[in-house]
Structure formats: C-alpha cells, structure tokens
VMD Tcl script that builds the backbone (N, CA, C; Angstrom):
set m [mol new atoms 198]
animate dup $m
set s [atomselect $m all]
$s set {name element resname resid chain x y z} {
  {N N UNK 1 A 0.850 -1.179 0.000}
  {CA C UNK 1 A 0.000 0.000 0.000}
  {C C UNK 1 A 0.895 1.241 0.000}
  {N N UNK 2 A 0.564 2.521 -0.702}
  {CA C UNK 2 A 1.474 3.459 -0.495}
  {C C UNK 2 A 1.071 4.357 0.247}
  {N N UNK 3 A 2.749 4.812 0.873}
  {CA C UNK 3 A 1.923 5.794 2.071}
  {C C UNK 3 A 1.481 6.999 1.924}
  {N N UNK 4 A 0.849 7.490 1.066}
  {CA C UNK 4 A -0.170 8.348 0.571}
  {C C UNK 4 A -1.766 8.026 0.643}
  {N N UNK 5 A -1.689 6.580 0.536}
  {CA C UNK 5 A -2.691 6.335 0.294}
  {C C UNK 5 A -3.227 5.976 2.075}
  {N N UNK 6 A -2.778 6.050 3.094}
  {CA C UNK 6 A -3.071 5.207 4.281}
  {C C UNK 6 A -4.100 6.248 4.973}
  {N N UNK 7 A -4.529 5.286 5.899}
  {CA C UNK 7 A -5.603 6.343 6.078}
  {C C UNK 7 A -4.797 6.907 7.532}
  {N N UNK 8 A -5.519 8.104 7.768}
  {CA C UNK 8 A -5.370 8.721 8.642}
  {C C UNK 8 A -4.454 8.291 10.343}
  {N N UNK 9 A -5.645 7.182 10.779}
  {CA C UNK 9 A -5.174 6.884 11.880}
  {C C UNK 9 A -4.083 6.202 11.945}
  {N N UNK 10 A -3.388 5.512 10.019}
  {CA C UNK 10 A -2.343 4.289 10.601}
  {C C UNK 10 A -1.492 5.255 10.354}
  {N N UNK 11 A -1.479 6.402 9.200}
  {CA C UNK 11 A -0.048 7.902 9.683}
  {C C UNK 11 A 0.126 8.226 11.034}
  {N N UNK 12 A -0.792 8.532 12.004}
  {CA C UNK 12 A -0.733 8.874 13.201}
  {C C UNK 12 A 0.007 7.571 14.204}
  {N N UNK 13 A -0.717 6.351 14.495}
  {CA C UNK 13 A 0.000 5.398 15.213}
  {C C UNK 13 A 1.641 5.220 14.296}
  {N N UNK 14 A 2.007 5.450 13.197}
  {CA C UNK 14 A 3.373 5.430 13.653}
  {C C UNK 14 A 3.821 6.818 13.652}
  {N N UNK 15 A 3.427 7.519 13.667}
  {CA C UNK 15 A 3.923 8.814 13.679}
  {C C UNK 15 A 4.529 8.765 15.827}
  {N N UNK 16 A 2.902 8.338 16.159}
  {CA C UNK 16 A 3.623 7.928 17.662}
  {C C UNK 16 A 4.327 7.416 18.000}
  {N N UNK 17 A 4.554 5.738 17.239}
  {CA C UNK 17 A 5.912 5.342 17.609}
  {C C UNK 17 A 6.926 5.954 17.285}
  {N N UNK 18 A 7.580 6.683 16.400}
  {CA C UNK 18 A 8.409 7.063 15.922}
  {C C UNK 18 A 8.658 8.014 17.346}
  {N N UNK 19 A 7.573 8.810 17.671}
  {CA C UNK 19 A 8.061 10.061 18.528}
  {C C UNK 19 A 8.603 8.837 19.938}
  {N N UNK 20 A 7.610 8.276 20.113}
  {CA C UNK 20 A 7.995 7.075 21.368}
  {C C UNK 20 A 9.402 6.669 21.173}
  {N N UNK 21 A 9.952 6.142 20.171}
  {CA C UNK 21 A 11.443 5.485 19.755}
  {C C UNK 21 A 12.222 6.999 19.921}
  {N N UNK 22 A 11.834 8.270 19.445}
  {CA C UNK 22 A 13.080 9.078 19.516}
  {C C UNK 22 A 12.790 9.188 20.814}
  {N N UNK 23 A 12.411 9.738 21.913}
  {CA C UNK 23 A 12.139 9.609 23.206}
  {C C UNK 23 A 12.708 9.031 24.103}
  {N N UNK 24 A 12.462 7.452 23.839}
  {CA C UNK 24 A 13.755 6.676 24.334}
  {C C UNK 24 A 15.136 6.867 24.317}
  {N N UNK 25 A 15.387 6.604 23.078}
  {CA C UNK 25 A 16.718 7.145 22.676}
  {C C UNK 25 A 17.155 8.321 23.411}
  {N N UNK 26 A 16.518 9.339 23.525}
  {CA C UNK 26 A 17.006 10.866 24.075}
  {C C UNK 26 A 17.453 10.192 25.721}
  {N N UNK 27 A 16.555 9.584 25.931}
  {CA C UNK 27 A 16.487 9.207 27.236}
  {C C UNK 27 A 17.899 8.182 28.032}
  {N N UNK 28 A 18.203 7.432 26.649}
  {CA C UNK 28 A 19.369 6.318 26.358}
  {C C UNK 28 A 20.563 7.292 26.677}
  {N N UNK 29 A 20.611 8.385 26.027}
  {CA C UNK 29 A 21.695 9.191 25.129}
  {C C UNK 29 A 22.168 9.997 27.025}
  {N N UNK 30 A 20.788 10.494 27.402}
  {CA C UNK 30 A 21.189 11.205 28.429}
  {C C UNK 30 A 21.640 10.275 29.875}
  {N N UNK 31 A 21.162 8.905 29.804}
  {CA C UNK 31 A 21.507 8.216 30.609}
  {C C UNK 31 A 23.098 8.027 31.029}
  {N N UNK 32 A 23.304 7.631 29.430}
  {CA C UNK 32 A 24.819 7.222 29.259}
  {C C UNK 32 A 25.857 9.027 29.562}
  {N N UNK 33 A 25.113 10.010 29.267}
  {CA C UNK 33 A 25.799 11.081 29.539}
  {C C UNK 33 A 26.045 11.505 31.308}
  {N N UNK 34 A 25.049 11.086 31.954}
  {CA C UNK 34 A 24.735 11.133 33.180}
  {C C UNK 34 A 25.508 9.958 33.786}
  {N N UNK 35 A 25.984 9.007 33.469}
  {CA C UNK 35 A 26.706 7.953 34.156}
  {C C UNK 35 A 25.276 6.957 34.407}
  {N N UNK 36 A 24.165 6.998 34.422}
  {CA C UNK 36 A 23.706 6.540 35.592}
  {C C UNK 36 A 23.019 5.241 34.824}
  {N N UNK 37 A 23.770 4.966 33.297}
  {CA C UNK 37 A 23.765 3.382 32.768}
  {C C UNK 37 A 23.863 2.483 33.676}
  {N N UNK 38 A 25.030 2.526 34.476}
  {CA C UNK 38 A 25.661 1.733 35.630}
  {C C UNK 38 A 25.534 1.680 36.405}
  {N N UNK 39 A 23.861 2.293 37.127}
  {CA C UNK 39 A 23.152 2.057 38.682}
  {C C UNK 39 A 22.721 0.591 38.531}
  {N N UNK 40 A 23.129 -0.055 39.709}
  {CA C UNK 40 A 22.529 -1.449 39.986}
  {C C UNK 40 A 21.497 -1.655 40.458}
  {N N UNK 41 A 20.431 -2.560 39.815}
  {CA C UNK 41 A 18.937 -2.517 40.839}
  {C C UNK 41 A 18.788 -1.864 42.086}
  {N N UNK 42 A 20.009 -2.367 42.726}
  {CA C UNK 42 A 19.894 -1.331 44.078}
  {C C UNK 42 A 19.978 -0.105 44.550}
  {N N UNK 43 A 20.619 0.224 43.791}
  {CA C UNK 43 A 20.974 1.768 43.409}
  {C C UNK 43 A 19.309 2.527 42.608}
  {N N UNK 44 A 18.923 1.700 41.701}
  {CA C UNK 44 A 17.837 2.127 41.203}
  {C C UNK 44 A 16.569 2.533 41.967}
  {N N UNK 45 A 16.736 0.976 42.931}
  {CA C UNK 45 A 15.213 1.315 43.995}
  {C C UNK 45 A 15.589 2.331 44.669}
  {N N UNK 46 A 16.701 1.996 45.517}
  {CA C UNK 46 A 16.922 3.143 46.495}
  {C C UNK 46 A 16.680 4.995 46.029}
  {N N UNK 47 A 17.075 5.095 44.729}
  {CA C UNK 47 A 16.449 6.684 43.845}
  {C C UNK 47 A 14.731 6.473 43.906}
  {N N UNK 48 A 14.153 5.374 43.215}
  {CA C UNK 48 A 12.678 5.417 43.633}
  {C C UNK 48 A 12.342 5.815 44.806}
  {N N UNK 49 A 12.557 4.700 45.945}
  {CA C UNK 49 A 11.846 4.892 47.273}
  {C C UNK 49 A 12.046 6.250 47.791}
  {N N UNK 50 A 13.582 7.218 47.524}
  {CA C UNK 50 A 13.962 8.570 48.258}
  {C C UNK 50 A 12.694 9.509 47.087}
  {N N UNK 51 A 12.383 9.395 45.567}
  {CA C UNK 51 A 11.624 10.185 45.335}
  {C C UNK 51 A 9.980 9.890 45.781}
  {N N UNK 52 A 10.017 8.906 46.132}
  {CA C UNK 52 A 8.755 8.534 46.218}
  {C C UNK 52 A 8.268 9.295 47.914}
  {N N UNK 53 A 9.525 9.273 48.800}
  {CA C UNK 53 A 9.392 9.732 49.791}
  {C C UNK 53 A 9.413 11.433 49.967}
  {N N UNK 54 A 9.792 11.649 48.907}
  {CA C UNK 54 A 10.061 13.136 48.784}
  {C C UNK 54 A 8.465 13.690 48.110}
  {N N UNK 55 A 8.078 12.975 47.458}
  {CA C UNK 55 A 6.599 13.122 47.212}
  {C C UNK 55 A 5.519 13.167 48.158}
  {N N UNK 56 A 5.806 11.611 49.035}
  {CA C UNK 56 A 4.830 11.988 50.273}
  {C C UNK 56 A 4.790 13.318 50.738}
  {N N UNK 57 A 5.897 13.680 51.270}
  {CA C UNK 57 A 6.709 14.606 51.983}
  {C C UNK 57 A 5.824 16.379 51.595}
  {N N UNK 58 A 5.421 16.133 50.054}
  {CA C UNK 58 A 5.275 17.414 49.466}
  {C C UNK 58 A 3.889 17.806 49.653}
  {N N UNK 59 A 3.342 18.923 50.109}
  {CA C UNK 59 A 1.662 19.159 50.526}
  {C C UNK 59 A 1.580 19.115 48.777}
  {N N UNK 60 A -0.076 18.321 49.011}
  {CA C UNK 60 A -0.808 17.932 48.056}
  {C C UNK 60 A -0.886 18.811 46.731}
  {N N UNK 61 A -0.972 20.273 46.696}
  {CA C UNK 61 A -0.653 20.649 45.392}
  {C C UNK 61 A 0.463 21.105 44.810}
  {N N UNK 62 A 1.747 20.175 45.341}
  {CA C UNK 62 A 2.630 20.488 44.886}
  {C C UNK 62 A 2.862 19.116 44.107}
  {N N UNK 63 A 1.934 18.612 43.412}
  {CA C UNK 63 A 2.570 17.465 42.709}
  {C C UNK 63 A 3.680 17.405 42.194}
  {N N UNK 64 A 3.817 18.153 40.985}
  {CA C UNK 64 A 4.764 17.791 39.884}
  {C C UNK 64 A 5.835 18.858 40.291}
  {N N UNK 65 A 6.360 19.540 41.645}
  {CA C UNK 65 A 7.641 20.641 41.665}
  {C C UNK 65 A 8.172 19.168 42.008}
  {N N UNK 66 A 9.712 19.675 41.128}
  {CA C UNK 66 A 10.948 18.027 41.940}
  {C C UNK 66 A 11.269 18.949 43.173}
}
mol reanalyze $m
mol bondsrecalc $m
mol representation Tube
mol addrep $m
C-alpha cells in the first residue's frame, strides 16, 4: 500500500511510535551522559523509594515541583 494512500489513523500510530522510539533514545543518550547506565537494581530502587518519599513529603498541590 502506499503511504499516501493510508488512512489517517495508521499515519498517526506510527507517527507515535516514531516520537515514542526518539524519546527513548534521548532518554538512552542522556543516561549514558549522566553515568547513571551503571546504577545497579539497588541503586535504582533506592532513587525510587527517596523520590517517592520526597513526594509523600510534598503538601498535596505540589505534585509535579521536583
């Protein structure tokens, strides 16, 4: 089929993946720039549980300030 001819919604679902795949990648790119490729599971939870605690921590309409 050519992609001129597709309809609407199947341009859009990969148009999303595509943005989803560069996304990652950015995410890959900054990991490896950040060092933090090389956190070990343990290292990983332990960043969860301290943000997760830092969330409790925050009155209710402060959702999304880090």
């Amino acid at each position: 089929m050519n992609n001129d001819r597709r309809p609407l919604e199947e341009l859009l679902k990969i148009l999303r993946r595509m943005r989803a795949q560069l996304a990652v990648s950015l995410m890959q790119r900054a990991s490896l720039a950040a060092g933090t490729d090389r956190l070990t599971r343990d290292e990983i939870n332990t960043e969860i549980d301290a943000a997760r605690e830092a969330r409790r921590q925050r009155p209710a309409g402060d959702a999304y300030k880090a």
